[in-house]
C-alpha positions as CSV (number, residue, x, y, z in Angstrom):
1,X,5.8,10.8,-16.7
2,X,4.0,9.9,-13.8
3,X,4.9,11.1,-10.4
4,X,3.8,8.8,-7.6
5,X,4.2,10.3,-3.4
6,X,3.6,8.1,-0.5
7,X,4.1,9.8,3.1
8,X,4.7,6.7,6.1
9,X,6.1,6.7,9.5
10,X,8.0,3.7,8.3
11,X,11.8,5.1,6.9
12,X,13.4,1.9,7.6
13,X,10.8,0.2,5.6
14,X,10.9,2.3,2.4
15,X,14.9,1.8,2.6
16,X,14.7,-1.7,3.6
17,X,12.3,-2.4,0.5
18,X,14.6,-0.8,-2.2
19,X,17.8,-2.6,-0.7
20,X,16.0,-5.4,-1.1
21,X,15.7,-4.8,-4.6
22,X,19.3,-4.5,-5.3
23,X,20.4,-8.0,-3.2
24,X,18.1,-9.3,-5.7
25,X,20.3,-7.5,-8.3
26,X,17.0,-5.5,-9.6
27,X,17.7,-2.5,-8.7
28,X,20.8,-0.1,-7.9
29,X,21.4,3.4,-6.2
30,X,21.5,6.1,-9.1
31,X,22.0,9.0,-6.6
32,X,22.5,10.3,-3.0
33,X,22.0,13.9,-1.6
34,X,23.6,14.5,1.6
35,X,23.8,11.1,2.2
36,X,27.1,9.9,4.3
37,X,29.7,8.1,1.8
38,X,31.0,5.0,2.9
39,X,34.1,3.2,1.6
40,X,33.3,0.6,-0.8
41,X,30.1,2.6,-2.5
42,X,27.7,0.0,-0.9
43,X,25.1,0.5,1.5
44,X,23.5,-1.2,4.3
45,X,19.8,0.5,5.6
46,X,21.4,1.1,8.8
47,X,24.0,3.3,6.6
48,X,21.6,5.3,4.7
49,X,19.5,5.8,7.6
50,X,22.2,7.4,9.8
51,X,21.9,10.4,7.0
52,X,18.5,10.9,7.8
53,X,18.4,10.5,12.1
54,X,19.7,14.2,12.7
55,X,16.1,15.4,10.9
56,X,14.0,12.8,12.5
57,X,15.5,13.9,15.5
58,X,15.1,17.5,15.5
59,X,11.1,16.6,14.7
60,X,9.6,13.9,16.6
61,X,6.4,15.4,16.2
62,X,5.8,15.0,12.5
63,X,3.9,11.3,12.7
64,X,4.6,10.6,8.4
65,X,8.0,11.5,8.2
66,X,8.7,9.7,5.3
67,X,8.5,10.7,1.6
68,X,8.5,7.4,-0.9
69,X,8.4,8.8,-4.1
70,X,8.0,6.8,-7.9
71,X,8.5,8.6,-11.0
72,X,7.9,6.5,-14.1
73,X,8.6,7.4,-17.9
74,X,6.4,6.4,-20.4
75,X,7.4,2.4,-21.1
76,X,8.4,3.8,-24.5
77,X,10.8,6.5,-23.5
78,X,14.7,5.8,-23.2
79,X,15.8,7.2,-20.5
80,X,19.1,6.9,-19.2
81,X,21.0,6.6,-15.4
82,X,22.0,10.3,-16.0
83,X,18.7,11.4,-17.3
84,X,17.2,9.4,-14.5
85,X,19.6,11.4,-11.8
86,X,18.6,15.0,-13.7
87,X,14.7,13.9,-13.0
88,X,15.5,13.0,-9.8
89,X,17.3,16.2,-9.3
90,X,14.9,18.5,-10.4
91,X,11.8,16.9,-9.3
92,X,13.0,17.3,-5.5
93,X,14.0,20.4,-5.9
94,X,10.8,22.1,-7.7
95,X,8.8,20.2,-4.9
96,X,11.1,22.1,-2.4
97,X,12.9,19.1,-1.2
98,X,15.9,19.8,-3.6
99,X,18.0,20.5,0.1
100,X,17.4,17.3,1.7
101,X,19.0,14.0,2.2
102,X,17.3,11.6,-0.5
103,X,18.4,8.1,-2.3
104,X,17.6,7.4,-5.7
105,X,16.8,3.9,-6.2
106,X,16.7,2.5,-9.9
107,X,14.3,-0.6,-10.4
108,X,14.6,-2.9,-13.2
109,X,12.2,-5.7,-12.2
110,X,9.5,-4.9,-14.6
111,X,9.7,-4.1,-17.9
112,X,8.8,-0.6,-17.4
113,X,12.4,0.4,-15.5
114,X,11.6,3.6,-13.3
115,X,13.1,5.4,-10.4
116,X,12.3,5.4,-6.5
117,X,13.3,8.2,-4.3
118,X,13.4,8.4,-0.1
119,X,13.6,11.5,1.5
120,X,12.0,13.1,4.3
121,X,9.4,16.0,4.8
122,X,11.7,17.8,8.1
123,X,14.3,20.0,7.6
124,X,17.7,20.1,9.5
125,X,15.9,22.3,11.7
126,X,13.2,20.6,12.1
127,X,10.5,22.4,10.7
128,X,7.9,20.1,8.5
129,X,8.2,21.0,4.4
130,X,4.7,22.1,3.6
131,X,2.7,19.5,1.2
132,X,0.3,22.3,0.7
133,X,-1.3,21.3,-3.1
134,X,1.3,18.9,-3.1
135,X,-0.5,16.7,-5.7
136,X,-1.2,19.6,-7.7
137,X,2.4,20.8,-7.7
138,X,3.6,17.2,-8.9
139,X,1.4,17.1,-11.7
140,X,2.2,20.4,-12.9
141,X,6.4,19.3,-12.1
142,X,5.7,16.3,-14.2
143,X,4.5,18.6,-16.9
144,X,7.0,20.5,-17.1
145,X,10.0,17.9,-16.8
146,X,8.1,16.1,-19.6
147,X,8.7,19.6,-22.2
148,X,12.2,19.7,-20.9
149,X,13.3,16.3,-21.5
150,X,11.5,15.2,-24.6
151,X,9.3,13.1,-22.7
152,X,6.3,11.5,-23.4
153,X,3.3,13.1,-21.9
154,X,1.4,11.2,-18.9
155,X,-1.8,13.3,-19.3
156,X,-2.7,13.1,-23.1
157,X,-2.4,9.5,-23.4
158,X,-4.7,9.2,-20.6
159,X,-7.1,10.9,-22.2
160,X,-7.5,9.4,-25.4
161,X,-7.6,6.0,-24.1
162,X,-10.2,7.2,-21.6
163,X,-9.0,4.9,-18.9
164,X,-11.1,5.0,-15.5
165,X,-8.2,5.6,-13.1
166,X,-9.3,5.0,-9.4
167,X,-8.0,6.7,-6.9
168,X,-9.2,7.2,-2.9
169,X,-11.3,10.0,-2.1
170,X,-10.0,13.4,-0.8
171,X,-12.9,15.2,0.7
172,X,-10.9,18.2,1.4
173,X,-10.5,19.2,-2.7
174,X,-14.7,18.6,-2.4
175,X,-17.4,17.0,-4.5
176,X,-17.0,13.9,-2.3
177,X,-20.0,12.6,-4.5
178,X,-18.6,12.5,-7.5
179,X,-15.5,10.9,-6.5
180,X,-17.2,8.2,-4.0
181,X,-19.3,7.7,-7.4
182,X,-16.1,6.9,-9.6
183,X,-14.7,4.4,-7.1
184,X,-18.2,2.5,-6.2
185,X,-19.7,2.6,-10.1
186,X,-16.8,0.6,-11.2
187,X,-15.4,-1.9,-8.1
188,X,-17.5,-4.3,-9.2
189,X,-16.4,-4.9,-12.5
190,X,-13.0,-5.3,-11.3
191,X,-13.3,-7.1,-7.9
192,X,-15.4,-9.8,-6.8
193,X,-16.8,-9.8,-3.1
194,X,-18.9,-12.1,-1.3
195,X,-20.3,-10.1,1.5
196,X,-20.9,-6.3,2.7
197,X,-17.5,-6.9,5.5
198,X,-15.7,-7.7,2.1
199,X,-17.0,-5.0,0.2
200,X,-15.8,-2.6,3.0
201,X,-12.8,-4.0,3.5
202,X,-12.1,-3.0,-0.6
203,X,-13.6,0.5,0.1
204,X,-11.7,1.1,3.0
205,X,-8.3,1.3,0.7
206,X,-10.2,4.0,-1.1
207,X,-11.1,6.3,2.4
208,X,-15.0,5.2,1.9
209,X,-16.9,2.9,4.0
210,X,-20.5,1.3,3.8
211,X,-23.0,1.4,6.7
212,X,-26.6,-0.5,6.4
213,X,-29.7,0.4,7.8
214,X,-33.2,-0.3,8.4
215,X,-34.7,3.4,8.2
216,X,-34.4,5.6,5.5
217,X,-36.1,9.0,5.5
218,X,-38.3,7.9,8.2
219,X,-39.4,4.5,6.7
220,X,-38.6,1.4,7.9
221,X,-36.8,0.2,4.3
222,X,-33.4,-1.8,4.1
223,X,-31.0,0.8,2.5
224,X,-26.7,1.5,2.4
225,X,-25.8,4.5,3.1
226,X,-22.0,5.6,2.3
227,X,-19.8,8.0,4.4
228,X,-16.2,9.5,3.5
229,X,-12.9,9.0,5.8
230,X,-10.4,11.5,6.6
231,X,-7.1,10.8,7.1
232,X,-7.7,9.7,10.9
233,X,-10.5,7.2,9.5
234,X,-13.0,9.0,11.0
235,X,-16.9,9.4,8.9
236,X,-16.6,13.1,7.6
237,X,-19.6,15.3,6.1
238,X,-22.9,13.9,5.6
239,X,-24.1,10.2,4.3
240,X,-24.8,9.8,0.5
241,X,-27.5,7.5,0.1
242,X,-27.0,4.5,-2.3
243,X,-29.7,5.6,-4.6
244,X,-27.9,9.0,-5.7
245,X,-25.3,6.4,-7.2
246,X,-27.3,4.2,-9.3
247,X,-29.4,0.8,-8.4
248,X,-26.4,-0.9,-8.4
249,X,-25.0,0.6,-5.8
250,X,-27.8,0.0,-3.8
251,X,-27.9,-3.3,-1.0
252,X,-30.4,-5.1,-3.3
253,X,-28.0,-5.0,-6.0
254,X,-25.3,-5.8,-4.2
255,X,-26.7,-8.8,-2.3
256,X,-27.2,-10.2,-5.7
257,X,-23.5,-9.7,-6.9
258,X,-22.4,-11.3,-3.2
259,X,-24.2,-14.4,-3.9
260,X,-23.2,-14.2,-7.9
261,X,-19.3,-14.1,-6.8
262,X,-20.0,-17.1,-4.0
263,X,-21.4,-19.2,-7.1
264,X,-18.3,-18.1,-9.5
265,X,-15.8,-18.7,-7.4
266,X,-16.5,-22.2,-5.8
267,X,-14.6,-23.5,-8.9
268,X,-12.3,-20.9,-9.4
269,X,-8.6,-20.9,-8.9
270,X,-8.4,-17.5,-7.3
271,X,-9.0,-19.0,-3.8
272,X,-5.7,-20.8,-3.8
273,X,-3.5,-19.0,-5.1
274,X,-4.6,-16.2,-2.1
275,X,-4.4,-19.1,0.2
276,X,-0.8,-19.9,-1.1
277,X,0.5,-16.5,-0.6
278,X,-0.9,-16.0,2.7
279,X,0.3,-19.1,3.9
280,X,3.9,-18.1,2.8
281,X,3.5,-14.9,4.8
282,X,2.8,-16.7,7.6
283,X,5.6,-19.0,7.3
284,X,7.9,-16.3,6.6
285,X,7.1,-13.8,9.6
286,X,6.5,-14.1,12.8
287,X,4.8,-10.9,13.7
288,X,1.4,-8.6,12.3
289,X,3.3,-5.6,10.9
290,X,5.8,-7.7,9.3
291,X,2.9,-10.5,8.2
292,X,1.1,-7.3,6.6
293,X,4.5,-6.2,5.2
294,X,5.2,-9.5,3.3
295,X,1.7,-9.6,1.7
296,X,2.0,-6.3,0.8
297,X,5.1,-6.8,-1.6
298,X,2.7,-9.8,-2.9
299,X,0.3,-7.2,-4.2
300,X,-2.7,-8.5,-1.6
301,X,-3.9,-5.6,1.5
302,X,-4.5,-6.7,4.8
303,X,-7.5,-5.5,6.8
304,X,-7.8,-5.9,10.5
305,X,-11.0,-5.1,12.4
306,X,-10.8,-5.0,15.8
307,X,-12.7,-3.9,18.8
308,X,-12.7,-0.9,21.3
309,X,-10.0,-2.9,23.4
310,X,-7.7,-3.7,20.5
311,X,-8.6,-7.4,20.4
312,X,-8.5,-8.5,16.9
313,X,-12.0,-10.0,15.9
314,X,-11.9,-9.8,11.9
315,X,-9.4,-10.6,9.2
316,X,-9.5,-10.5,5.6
317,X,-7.1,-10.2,2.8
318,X,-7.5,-7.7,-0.8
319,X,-5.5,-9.8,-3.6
320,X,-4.8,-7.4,-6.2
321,X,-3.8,-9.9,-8.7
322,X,-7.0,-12.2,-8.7
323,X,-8.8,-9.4,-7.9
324,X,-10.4,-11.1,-4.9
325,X,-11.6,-10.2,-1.5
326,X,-11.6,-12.9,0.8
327,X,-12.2,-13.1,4.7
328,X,-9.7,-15.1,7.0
329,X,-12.4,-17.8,8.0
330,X,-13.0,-18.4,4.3
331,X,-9.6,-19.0,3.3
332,X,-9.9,-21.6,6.3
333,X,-9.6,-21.9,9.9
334,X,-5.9,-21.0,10.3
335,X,-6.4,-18.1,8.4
336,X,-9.3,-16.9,11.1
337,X,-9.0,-13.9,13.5
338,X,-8.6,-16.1,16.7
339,X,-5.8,-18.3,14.6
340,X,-3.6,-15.4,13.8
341,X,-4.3,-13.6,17.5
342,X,-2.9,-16.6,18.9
343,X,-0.3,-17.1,16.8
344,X,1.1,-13.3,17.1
345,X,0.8,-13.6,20.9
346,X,2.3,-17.2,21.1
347,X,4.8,-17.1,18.2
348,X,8.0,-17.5,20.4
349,X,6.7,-20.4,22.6
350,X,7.2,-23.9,21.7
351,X,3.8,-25.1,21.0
352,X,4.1,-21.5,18.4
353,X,7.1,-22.9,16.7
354,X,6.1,-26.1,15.9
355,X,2.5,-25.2,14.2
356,X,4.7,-22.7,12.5
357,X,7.1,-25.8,11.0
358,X,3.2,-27.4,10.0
359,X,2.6,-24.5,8.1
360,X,5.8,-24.1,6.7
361,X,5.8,-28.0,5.6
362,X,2.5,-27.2,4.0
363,X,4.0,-24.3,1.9
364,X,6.9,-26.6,0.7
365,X,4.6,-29.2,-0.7
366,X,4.9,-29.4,-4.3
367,X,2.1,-26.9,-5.9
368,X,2.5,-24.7,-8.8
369,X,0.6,-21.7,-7.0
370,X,2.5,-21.5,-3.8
371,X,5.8,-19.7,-3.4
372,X,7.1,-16.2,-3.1
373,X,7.4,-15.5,-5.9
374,X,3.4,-17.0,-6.6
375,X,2.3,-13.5,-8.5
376,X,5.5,-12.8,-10.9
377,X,3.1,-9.8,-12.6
378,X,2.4,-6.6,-11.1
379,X,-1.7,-6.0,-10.1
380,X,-3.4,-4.0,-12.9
381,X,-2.6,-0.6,-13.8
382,X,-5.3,1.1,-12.9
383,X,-4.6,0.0,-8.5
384,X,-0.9,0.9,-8.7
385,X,-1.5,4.2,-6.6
386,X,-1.9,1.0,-3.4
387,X,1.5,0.5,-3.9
388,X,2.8,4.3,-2.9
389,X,0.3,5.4,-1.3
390,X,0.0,5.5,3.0
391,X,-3.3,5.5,4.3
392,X,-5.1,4.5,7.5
393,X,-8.3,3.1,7.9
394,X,-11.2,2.2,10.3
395,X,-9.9,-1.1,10.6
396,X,-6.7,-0.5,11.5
397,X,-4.0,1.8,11.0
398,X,-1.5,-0.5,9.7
399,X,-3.7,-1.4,6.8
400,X,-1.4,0.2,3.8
401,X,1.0,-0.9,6.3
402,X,3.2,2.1,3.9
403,X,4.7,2.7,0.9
404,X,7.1,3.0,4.0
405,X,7.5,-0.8,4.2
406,X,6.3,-2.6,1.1
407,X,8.9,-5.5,2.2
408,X,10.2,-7.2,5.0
409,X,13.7,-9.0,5.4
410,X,14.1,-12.6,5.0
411,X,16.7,-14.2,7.4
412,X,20.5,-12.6,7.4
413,X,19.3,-9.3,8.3
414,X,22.2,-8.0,10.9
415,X,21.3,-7.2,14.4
416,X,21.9,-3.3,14.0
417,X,19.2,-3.2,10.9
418,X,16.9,-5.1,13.5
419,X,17.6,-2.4,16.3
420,X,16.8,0.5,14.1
421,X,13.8,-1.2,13.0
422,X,12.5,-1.4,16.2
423,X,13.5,2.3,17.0
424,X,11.5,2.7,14.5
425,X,8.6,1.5,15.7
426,X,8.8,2.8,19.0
427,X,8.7,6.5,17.5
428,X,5.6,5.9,15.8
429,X,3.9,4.9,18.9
C-alpha cells in the first residue's frame, strides 16, 4: 500500500474536490470522525467544513492547515468499504491524527479504487501536530498495515521491477546531489521541452531550478549551474555544476534536445490536445486560482513567472499526459501572459464577457481532442506524487495550486460554498 500526504492552505478545495467526485457518482463518504451528522447522511462542503472551523480557528497561524491524504492498495488486492474504514482508522491514528475530525472519501474512477482522507494538522487547542519524519513514519505505517491486513507489499514490488520513481528534492534529509541527479538524468526521456524557461518550469515541480552563465571557475565558458529550493522557493546550499551530472545535463546537450523537441513536435498532436484543455479552462473559470484549479484536475501544472511588482510576465503549462511543456505564447496569442493578465483583470466587464463567449464558441466546435473530459487516463505512474503533493515555487506560489484544491465547481455551486471559499482565501493571505 502506498500512502500519499499533501499539506495546502486550501480545505475548501480538498473537500470541494472529493464532493465533486461523488455528484459524479465516483466516489462516496466511507467514514467521518468528529464530523457533525446531518439528517439525510448527505453532505454539502460547507457541512463538512463547519466540523473543521473550531481548529482553524484556534490556529490561524499554521499557513498549510490541511492534510489530503491517498492510500492506495495494490490494484490486485480486494479490499472492502470496512477494510477501507479499518485503514483509514488506523493509519490516522498511528500518524497521531487518530483524535481529529477527518472524511474518508472512496474513489472509484479508475480502475485501481482507493481511499482519500481530509483532516487537519491543529488540534482543538490549537497547537500544530508535529510532521516531524512524517514521510518516514508513513512508510513504516504502510508497512505495518500491509502484515496486518494481508496486503500486498508496496516496497518489494518496487524493487524488482526497478522502477525510477521521481520524486522533488528534500534538501533537509541531504545528499541534494544525488537526488537533483535522479530527477535531471531522467526528465528527458519522459518530457519533451523546447527551451531552458520550459525546462525550469518542469524542474520547478521538483524544488530544483536551472541558472545559465557565462563564467565558470574563472573562465569565460557557457555553463548551467543547478540550485535546490526550499519550501519558500528560495536557492539553498551551494550550486552543482552541470558537469558533476553527466554531459547531458550540460547546456550544450540540452540546446540540442530543445531544438530536437521543436522539430518532433511541429507535426505532433500533443500541441492540441494542451491547447484544447486549456482553452476549456479558460472557458470554464473566470479567475487564476480557479483557471490553475481546473487544469490541475486535467493532469497539466500551471507556472506563473512574474516580476518584483507581481505583474505577471510569463506563462506556461506542464501537460502530464502528453508529457509536454509548452509556453503560453506558443500555444498562441490568447494563451500569452498579457492575454490572460487582461482577462483576470477584465473578466467581469463587458468587453471580458464577450471574448469569453469567442472562446467558449471555440471550445464547442466539433473536435475529438477538446472537452473536459479530453484526458480520460490518469498521467503516468511514476508523476502521481503531483497530484497530492503542495509545493510552492519561484514562479509562483500557487503553482501546485494544492492537493488542497485539485478541482473547481462548475455552475450550481450555492452562495454559502462560495462565501466559505472566499473565507478561505482571505486566511491564506
Amino acid at each position: 500500500m502506498i500512502a500519499k500526504l499533501g499539506r495546502s492552505s486550501n480545505l475548501y478545495g480538498a473537500l470541494a474536490y472529493n464532493n465533486i467526485k461523488i455528484g459524479k457518482e465516483k466516489g462516496k463518504i466511507l467514514y467521518t470522525n468528529k464530523i457533525i451528522e446531518t439528517p439525510s447522511g448527505q453532505y454539502s462542503v460547507s457541512q463538512l467544513a463547519q466540523s473543521f472551523e473550531p481548529y482553524l480557528a484556534a490556529n490561524r497561524n499554521t499557513e498549510k492547515h490541511t492534510l489530503h491524504i491517498s492510500l492506495n492498495p495494490d490494484p490486485n488486492d480486494e479490499v472492502s468499504d470496512e477494510r477501507f474504514i479499518q485503514l483509514a482508522q488506523d493509519y490516522m491514528q498511528e500518524m497521531g491524527y487518530g483524535e481529529q475530525p477527518f472524511v474518508v472519501f472512496k474513489h472509484t474512477d479508475i480502475d485501481r479504487t482507493h481511499i482519500h482522507i481530509v483532516s487537519v494538522c491543529v488540534d482543538e487547542d490549537g497547537k500544530k501536530i508535529s510532521d516531524r519524519f512524517e514521510r518516514r513514519r508513513s512508510t513504516e505505517v504502510c508497512r505495518a498495515l500491509e502484515k496486518k491486513y494481508g496486503l500486498l507489499p508496496a516496497i518489494d514490488r518496487d524493487v524488482n521491477n526497478k522502477k525510477t520513481l521521481f520524486t522533488p528534492i528534500d534538501y533537509q534529509i541531504g545528499d541534494v546531489k544525488s537526488q537533483i541527479a535522479s530527477v535531471i538524468r531522467h526528465l528527458p526521456k519522459y518530457y519533451r521541452f523546447r527551451t531552458l524557461g520550459e525546462y525550469n518550469a518542469l524542474l520547478s515541480l521538483f524544488n530544483i531550478t536551472a541558472e545559465k552563465v557565462e563564467e565558470l571557475g574563472g573562465k569565460m565558458q557557457k555553463g548551467l549551474l543547478y540550485f535546490a529550493l526550499n519550501t519558500k522557493s528560495e536557492k539553498v546550499g551551494h550550486p552543482f555544476k552541470a558537469s558533476l551530472f553527466g554531459k547531458d545535463a550540460g547546456i550544450k546537450s540540452l540546446e540540442k534536445y530543445f531544438e530536437k523537441c521543436r522539430n518532433d513536435l511541429k507535426d505532433d498532436g500533443s500541441k492540441s490536445k494542451s491547447i484544447a484543455a486549456v482553452l476549456t479552462a479558460m472557458t470554464s473559470t473566470a479567475n487564476e486560482e480557479d483557471f490553475k484549479i481546473y487544469l490541475k484536475g486535467q493532469g497539466i501544472n500551471t507556472v506563473v513567472r512574474r516580476n518584483n511588482s507581481g505583474l505577471m510576465y510569463g506563462i506556461t503549462f506542464i501537460d502530464h499526459h502528453t508529457k509536454t511543456v509548452w509556453n503560453g505564447s506558443s500555444l498562441g496569442k490568447i494563451f500569452s501572459s498579457n492575454s490572460f493578465n487582461e482577462r483576470w483583470d477584465t473578466a467581469s466587464d463587458k468587453g471580458g464577457a464577450n471574448d469569453l463567449t469567442s472562446l467558449r464558441q471555440k471550445a464547442e466546435k466539433p473536435n475529438e481532442d477538446q472537452g473536459k473530459d479530453l484526458y480520460s487516463e490518469p498521467p503516468h505512474h511514476l508523476f502521481g506524487f503531483l497530484d497530492t503533493r503542495q509545493t510552492t515555487t519561484q514562479y509562483d506560489e500557487g503553482l501546485l495550486s494544492a492537493v488542497g484544491g485539485l478541482l473547481s465547481f462548475k455552475s450550481g455551486e450555492d452562495d454559502e460554498e462560495q462565501d466559505f471559499a472566499h473565507q478561505m482565501k482571505k486566511r491564506r493571505h
